[in-house]
C-alpha positions in Angstrom: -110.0 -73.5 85.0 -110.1 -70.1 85.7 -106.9 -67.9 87.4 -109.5 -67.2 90.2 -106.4 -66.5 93.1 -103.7 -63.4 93.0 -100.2 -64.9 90.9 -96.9 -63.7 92.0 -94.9 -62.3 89.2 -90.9 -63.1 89.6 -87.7 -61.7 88.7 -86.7 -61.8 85.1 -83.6 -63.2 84.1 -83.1 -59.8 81.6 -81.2 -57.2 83.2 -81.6 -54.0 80.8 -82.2 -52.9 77.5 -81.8 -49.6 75.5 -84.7 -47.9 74.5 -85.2 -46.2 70.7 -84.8 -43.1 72.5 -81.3 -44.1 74.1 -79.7 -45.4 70.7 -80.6 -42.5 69.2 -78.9 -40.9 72.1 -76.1 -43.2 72.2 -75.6 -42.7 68.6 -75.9 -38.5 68.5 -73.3 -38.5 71.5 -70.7 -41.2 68.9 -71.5 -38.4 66.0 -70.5 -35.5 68.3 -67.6 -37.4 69.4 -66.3 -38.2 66.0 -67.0 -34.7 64.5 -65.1 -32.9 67.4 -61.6 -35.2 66.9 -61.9 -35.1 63.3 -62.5 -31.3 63.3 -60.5 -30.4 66.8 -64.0 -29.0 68.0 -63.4 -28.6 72.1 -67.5 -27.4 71.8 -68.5 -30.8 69.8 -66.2 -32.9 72.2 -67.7 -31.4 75.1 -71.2 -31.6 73.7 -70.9 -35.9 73.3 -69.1 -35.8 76.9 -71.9 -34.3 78.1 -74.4 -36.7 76.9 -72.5 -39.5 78.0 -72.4 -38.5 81.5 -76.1 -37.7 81.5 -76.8 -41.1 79.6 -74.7 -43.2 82.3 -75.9 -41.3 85.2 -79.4 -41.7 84.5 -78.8 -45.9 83.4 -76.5 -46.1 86.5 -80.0 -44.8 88.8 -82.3 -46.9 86.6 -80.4 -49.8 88.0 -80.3 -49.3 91.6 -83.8 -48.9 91.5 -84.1 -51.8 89.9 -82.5 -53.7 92.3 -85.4 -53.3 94.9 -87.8 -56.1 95.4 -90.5 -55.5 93.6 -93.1 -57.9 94.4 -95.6 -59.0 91.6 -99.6 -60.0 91.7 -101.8 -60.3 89.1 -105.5 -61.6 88.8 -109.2 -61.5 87.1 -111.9 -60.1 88.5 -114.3 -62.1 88.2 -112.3 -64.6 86.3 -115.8 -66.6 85.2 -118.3 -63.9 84.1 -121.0 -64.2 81.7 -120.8 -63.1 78.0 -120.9 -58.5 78.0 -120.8 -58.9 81.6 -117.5 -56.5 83.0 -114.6 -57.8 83.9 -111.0 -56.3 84.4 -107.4 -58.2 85.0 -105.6 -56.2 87.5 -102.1 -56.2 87.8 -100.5 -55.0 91.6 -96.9 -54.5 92.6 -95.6 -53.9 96.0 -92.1 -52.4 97.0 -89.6 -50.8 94.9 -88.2 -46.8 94.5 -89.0 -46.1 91.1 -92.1 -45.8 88.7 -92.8 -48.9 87.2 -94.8 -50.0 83.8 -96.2 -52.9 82.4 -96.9 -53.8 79.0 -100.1 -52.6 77.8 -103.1 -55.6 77.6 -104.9 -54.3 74.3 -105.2 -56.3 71.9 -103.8 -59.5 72.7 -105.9 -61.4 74.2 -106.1 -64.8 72.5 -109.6 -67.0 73.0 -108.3 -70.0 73.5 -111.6 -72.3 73.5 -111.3 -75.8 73.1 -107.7 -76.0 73.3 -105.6 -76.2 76.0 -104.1 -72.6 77.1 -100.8 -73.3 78.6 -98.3 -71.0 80.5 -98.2 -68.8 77.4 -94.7 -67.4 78.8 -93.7 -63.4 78.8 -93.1 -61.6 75.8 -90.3 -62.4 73.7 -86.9 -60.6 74.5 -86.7 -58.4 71.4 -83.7 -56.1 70.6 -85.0 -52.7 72.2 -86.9 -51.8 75.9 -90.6 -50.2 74.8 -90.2 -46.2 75.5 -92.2 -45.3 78.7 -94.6 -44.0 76.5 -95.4 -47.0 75.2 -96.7 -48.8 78.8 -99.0 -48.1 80.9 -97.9 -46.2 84.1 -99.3 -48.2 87.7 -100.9 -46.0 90.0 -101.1 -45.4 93.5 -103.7 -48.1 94.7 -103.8 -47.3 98.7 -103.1 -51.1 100.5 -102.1 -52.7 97.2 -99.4 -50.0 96.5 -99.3 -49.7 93.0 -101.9 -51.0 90.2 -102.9 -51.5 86.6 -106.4 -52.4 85.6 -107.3 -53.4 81.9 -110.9 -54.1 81.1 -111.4 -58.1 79.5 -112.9 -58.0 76.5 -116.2 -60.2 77.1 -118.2 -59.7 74.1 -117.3 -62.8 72.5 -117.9 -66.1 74.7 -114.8 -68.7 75.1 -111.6 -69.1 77.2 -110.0 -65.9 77.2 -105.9 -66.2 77.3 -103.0 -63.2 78.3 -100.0 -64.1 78.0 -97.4 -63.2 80.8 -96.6 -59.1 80.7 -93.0 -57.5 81.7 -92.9 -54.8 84.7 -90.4 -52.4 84.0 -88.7 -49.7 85.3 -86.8 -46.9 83.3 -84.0 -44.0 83.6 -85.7 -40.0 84.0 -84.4 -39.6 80.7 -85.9 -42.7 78.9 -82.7 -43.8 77.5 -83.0 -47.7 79.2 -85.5 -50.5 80.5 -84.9 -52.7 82.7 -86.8 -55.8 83.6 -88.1 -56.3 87.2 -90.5 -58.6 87.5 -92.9 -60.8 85.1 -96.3 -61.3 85.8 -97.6 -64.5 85.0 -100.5 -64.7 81.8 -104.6 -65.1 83.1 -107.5 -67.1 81.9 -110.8 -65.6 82.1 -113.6 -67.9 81.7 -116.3 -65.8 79.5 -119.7 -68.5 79.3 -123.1 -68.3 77.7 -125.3 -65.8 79.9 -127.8 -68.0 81.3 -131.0 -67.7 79.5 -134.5 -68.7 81.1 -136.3 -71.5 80.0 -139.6 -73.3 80.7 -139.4 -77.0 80.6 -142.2 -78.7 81.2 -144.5 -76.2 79.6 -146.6 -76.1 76.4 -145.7 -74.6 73.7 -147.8 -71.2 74.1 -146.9 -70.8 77.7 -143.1 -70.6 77.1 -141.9 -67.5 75.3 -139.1 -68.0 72.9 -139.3 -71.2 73.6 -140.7 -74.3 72.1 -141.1 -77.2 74.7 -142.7 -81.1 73.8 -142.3 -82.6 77.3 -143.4 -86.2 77.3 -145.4 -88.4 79.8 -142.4 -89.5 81.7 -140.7 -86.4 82.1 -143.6 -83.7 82.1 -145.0 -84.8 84.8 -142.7 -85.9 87.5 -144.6 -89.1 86.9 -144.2 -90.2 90.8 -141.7 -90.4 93.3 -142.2 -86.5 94.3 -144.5 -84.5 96.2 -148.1 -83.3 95.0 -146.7 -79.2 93.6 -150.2 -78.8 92.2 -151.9 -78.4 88.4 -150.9 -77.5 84.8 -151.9 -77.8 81.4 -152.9 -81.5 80.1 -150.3 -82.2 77.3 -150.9 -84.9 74.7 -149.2 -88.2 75.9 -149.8 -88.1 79.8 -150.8 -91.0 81.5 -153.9 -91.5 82.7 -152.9 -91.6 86.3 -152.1 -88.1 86.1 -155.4 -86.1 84.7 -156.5 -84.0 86.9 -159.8 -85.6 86.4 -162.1 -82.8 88.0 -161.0 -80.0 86.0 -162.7 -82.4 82.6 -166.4 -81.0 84.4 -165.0 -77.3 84.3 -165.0 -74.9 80.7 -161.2 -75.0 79.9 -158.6 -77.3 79.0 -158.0 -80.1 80.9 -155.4 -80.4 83.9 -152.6 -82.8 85.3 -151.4 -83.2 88.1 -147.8 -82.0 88.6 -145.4 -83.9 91.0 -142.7 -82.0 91.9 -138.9 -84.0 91.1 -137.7 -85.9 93.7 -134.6 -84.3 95.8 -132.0 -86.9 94.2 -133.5 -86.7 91.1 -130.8 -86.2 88.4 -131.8 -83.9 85.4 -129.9 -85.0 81.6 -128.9 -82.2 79.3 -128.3 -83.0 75.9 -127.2 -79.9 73.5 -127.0 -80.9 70.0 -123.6 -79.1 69.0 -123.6 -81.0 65.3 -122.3 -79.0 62.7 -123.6 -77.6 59.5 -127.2 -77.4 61.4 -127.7 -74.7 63.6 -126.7 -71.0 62.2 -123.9 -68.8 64.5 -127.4 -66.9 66.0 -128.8 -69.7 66.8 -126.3 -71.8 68.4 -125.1 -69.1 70.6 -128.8 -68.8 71.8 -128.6 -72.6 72.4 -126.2 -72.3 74.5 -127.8 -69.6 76.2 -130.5 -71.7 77.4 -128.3 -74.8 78.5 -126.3 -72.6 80.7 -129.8 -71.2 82.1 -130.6 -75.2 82.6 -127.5 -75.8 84.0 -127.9 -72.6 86.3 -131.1 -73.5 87.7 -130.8 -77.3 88.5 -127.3 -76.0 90.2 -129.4 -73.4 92.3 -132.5 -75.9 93.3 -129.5 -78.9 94.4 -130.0 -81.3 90.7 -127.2 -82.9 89.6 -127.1 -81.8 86.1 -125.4 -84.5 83.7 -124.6 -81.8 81.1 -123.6 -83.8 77.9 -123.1 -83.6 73.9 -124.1 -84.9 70.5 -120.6 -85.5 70.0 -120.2 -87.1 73.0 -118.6 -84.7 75.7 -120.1 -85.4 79.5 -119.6 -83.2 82.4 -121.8 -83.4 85.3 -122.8 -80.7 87.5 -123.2 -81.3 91.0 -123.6 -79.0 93.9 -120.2 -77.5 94.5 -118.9 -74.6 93.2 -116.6 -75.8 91.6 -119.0 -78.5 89.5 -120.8 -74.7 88.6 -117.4 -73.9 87.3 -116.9 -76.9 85.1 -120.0 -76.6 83.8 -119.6 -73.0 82.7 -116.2 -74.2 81.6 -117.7 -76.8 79.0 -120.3 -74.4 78.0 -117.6 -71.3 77.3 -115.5 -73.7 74.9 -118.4 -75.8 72.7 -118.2 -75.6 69.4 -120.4 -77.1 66.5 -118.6 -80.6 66.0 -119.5 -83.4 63.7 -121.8 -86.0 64.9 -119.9 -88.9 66.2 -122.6 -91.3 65.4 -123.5 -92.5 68.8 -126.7 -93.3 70.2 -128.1 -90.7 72.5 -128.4 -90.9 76.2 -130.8 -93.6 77.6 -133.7 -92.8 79.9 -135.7 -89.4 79.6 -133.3 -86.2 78.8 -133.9 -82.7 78.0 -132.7 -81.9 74.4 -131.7 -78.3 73.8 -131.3 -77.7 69.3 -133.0 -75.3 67.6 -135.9 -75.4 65.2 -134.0 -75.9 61.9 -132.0 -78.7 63.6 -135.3 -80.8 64.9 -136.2 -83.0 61.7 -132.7 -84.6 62.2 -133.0 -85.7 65.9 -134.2 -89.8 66.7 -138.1 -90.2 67.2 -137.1 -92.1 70.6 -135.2 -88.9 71.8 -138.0 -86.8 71.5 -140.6 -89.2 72.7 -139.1 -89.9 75.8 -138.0 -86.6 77.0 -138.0 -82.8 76.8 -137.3 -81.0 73.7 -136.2 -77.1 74.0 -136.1 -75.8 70.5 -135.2 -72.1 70.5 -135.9 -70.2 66.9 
């Protein structure tokens, strides 16, 4: 699930580091040293003291800031959005003397659909503290006190993963890091923007989409209220022509029952591989989400389920919306488990190419949403 609430960063167990630009330091003041006893040189002697003392009075002020309190947040905001939708993971400290840095986000965020993300941990130790140059600087952030903000790379959909980032805080000179606080890594949730779709419609009135609803399902076919008229379609009972409109020029109507308020509505998405092109299954998805979306908005359970046999059902919380979107974000084109499909009527969202392989008895009995 996504982070959706602040984490607090702690303490890390590393106390300092030398930067590249403090061994270089160290190791120009151990030249200077050697070259002034070796050639009785008061000026080279004085020279290495000199960098010493700098050195060790600028490490010695690195630590005592470091040994403030820094307190640690971090979060995504949003931390479900919809695919080229913005989002940003903001990173927040609180307390503490000194300037602090964290390690920069670009370019490692892992999508981690369909696998599980775990704690991810902080950065490895390495040999040498990143040079302040290399990290990005927190700013002044008003009632947050300091803050970071990294934009989440969104164009791609799945179950974005950052691992945990090191706060640091280093000498004026540059010369050491040390390590005062880990923020913990985030998972932003990046699902299928919902796309619109008309179910229950004939095939000319819904653009983009093909739809073959079938007596049962176009129709209502009972328990609901009277909503009004649309378009006969091939295979409605007779108890539903709108028998009045047959004496009018047109085509002939039916009458259309709205659902009924427990009424639960079946989504099937045919995620078999080797049938549906990248394009296309992306676009698939699209329109589940929008299915999913819209029987979440109206209060319709949505029993959002898989050729390959995943089922997660949507209710009316918040967090069913999120579960749903989480399902959505991480499908990926599987091979067909063999199964039988879902019994009773269902709405069955493939794409064109991918129709000639679906059961007769699926399509006869309920919706079909072929998108191009």
């Amino acid at each position: 699930m996504p982070t959706c609430q602040p984490a607090s960063g702690e303490r890390d167990e590393v106390t300092a580091r030398p930067t590249v630009r403090g061994v270089g330091a160290a190791a120009a003041a151990a030249i200077a040293g050697a070259s002034g006893a070796a050639f009785r040189s008061h000026a080279l002697l004085l020279f290495a003291s000199a960098i010493l003392a700098a050195a060790g009075g600028s490490c010695a002020g690195a630590f005592a800031a470091a040994r403030h309190r820094i307190a640690a947040f971090t979060w995504a905001a949003p931390a479900l959005v919809a695919a080229g939708a913005a989002a940003s993971v903001v990173v927040t400290t609180a307390g503490g003397r000194a300037t602090v840095r964290v390690d920069r986000a670009r370019g490692r965020w892992r999508n981690v659909a369909g696998t599980a993300a775990g704690d991810g941990g902080a950065p490895g130790p390495g040999r040498l503290a990143p040079t302040p140059g290399a990290l990005d600087a927190l700013s002044p952030s008003g009632r947050w006190g300091l803050q970071a903000v990294a934009p989440v790379p969104t164009g791609t959909r799945g179950i974005l993963f950052l691992p945990g980032r090191r706060l640091w805080v280093h000498d004026p000179f540059g010369l050491v890091g040390v390590v005062v606080a880990t923020v913990p890594p985030v998972t932003v949730v990046v699902h299928p923007a919902p796309a619109p779709v008309a179910v229950g419609m004939p095939p000319v009135a819904a653009a983009g989409v093909a739809t073959r609803p079938a007596a049962a399902q176009a129709g209502g076919g009972g328990g609901g209220e009277l909503d009004g008229v649309r378009p006969y379609v091939p295979g409605d009972p007779l108890h539903l022509v709108h028998w009045p409109s047959l004496a009018r020029p047109g085509p002939p109507l039916a009458k259309d029952f709205g659902a009924d308020a427990g009424e639960q509505r079946c989504v099937l998405v045919d995620d078999r591989a080797g049938v549906h092109t990248r394009e296309s299954f992306e676009s698939m998805l699209a329109a589940a989400c929008g299915l999913v979306v819209t029987g979440w908005h109206a209060g319709t359970p949505v029993v959002l389920t898989t050729w390959s046999g995943t089922t997660t059902v949507v209710g009316a919380r918040t967090d069913d919306l999120e579960r749903g979107m989480v399902a959505l974000a991480s499908m990926t084109p599987r091979a067909a488990r063999g199964a039988p499909p879902p019994e009773g009527p269902v709405i069955t969202v493939t794409t064109r190419a991918a129709v000639p392989g679906l059961p007769a008895s699926l399509v006869a009995t309920g919706v079909l949403v072929a998108l191009p």
